[in-house]
N, C-alpha and C positions, 0 to 999 in steps of 0.2 A: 581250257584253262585260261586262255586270254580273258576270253569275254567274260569268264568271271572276273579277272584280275582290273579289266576296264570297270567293272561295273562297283569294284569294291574302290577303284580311283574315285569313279564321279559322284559315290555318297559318303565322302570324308567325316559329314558329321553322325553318322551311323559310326559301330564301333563292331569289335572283337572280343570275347569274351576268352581269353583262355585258362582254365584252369588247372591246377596240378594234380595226378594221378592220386587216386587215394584220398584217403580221410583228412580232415584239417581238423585239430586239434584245439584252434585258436592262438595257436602261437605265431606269430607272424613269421620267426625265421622258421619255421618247418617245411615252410613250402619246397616242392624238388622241383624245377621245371627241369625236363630232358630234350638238350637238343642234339639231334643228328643230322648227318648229312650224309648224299651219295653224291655222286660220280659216276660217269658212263660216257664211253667216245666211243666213235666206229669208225676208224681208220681202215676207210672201203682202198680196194686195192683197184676200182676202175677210174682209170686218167680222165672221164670226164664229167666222177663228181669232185667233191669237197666231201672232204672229214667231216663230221659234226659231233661236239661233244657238249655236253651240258651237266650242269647238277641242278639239286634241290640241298637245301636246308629246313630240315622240319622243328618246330616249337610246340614239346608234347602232341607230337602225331598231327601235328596242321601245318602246312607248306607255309612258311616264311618267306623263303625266296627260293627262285628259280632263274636259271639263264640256261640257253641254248645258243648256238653260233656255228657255224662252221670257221674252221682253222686255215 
């Protein structure tokens, strides 16, 4: 997922296309975009890792953003 994410960095003038589920009608407000989001931590119980938890945010079913970290 990085190296995609570097490679959609370094062609800034290429774009994203995203469109909303279903038929378009031609009415401009009709459109639904659906966003969700998760969540996930693994609070390991051995003293000599780190926790890590991360989510996503998805924009109709395509990753918008992501972080990962440990705690």
């Amino acid at each position: 997922m990085l190296r995609v994410m570097k490679y959609c960095a370094s062609t800034p003038e290429w774009g994203l296309v995203l469109k909303p589920d279903g038929e378009w009608d031609g009415n401009p407000n009709s459109f639904e975009f659906v966003i969700s989001g998760w969540s996930d931590s693994d609070y390991a119980k051995d003293p000599l890792r780190k926790s890590v938890s991360g989510l996503c945010v998805l924009l109709n079913k395509a990753p918008d953003m992501f972080k990962s970290g440990t705690q």
